[in-house]
C-alpha positions as a Markdown table, in Angstrom:
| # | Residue | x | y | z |
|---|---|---|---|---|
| 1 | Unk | -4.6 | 9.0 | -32.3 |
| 2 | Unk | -4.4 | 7.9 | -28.9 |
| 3 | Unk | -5.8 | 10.4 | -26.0 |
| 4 | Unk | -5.2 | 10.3 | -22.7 |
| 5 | Unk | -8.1 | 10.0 | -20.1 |
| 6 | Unk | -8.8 | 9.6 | -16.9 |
| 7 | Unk | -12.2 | 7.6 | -16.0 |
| 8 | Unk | -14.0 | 7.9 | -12.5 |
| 9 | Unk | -15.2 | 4.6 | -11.0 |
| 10 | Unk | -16.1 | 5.2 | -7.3 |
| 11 | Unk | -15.6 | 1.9 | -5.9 |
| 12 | Unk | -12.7 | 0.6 | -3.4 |
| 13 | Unk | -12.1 | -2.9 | -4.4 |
| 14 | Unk | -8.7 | -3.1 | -7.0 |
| 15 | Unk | -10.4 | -6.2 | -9.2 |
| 16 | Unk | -13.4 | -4.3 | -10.3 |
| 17 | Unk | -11.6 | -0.7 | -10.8 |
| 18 | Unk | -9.0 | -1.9 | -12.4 |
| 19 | Unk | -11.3 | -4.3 | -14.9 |
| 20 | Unk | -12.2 | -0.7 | -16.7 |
| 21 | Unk | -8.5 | 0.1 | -17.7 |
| 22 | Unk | -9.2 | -2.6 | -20.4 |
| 23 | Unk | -11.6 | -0.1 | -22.1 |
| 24 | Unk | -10.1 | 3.4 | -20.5 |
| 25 | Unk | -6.1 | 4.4 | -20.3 |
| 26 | Unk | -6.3 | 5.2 | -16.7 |
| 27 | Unk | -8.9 | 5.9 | -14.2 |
| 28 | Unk | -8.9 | 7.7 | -10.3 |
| 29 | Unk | -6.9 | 5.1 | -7.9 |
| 30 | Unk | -10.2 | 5.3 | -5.6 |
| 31 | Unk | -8.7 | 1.9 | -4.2 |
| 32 | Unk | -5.9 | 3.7 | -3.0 |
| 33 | Unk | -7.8 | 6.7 | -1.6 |
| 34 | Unk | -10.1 | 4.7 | 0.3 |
| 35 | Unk | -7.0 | 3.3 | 2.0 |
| 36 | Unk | -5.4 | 6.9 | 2.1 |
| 37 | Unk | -8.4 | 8.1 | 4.3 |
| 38 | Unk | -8.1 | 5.5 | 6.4 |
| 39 | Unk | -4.4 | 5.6 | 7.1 |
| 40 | Unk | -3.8 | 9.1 | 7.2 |
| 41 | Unk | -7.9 | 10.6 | 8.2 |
| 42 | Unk | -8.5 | 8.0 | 11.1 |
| 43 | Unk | -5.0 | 6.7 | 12.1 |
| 44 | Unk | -5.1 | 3.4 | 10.2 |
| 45 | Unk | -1.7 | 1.2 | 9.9 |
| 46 | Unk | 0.8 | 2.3 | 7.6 |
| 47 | Unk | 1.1 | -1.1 | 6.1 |
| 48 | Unk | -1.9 | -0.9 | 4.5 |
| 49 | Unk | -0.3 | 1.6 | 1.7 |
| 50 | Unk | 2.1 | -1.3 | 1.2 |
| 51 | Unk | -1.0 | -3.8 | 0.7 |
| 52 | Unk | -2.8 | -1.9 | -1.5 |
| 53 | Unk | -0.1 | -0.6 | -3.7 |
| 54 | Unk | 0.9 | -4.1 | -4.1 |
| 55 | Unk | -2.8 | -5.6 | -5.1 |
| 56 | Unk | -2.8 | -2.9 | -7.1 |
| 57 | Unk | -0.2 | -3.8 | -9.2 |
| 58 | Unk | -2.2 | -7.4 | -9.8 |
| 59 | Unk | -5.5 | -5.8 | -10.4 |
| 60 | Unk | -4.2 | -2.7 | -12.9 |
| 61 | Unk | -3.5 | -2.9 | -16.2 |
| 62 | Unk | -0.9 | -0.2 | -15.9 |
| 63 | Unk | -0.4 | 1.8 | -11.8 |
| 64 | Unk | 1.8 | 4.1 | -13.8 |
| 65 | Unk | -0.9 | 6.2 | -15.3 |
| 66 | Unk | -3.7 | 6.1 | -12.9 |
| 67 | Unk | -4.9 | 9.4 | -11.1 |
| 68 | Unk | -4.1 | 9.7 | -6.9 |
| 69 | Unk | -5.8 | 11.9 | -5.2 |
| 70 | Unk | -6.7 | 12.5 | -1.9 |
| 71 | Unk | -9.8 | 14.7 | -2.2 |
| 72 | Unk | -12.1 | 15.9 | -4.7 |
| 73 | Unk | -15.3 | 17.7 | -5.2 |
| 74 | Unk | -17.2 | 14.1 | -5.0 |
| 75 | Unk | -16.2 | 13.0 | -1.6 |
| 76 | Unk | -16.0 | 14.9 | 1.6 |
| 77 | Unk | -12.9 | 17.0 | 1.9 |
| 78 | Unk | -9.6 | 15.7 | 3.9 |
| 79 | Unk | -9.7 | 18.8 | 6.4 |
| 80 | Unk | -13.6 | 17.5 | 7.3 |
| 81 | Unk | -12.5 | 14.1 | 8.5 |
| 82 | Unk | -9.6 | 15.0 | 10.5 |
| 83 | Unk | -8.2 | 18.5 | 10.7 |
| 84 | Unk | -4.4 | 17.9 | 11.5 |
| 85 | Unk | -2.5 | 19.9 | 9.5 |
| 86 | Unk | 0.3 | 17.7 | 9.4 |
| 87 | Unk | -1.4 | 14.4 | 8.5 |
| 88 | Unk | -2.5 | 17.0 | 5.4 |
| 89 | Unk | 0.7 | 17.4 | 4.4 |
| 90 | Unk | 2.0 | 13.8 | 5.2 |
| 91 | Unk | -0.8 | 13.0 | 2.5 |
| 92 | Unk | -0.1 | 15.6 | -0.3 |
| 93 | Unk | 3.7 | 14.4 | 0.2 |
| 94 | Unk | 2.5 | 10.5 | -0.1 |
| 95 | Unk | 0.3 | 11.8 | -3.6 |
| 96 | Unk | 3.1 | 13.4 | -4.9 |
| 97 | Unk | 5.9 | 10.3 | -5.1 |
| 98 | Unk | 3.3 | 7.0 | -5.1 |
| 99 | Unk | 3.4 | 6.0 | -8.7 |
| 100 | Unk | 1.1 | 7.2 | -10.8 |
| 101 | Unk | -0.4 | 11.1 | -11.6 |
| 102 | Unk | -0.8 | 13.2 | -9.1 |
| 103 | Unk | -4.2 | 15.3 | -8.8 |
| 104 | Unk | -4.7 | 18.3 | -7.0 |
| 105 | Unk | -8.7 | 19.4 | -6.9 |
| 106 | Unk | -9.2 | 23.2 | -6.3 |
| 107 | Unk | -10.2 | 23.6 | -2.7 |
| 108 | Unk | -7.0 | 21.0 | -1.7 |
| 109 | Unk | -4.7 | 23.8 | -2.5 |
């Protein structure tokens, strides 16, 4: 029987993450949330979704199935980079509709 899981590599770069979806169904996008932070925490260009989405889909076995987030009780908190309610929201909107599963850590709420 097959069981979905979701494995936690805390690293940024989309070759090595995704080389553990060989031995794991899906694992947190952490390339993606680095670049989430970035774009929506300090400002960053918006065309770096579209880059990393994109190397994403080279690097990953399957995008479809991987976890997004945007916070979680491992990294600092979205609200403690940058506390603009509206980039908040900008990013729970982005988490909901990218491909792949959308995860909501208690304290994001």
């Amino acid at each position: 029987t097959k069981v979905y899981s979701v494995g936690e590599v805390l690293n940024g770069n989309a070759e090595y993450v995704g080389s553990y979806q060989h031995h794991i169904p899906a694992l947190l996008n952490y390339p993606l949330w680095y670049t989430l932070n970035d774009v929506y925490g300090y400002e960053g260009s918006m065309w770096k979704l579209w880059d990393v989405l994109e190397n994403n889909r080279k690097k990953f076995k399957d995008t479809h199935v991987l976890g997004v987030f945007m916070d979680n009780h491992d990294n600092a908190r979205f609200l403690s980079r940058n506390s603009d309610w509206n980039h908040l929201s900008s990013m729970i909107a982005f988490n909901m509709f990218v491909e792949g599963i959308p995860i909501f850590y208690y304290g994001t709420e």
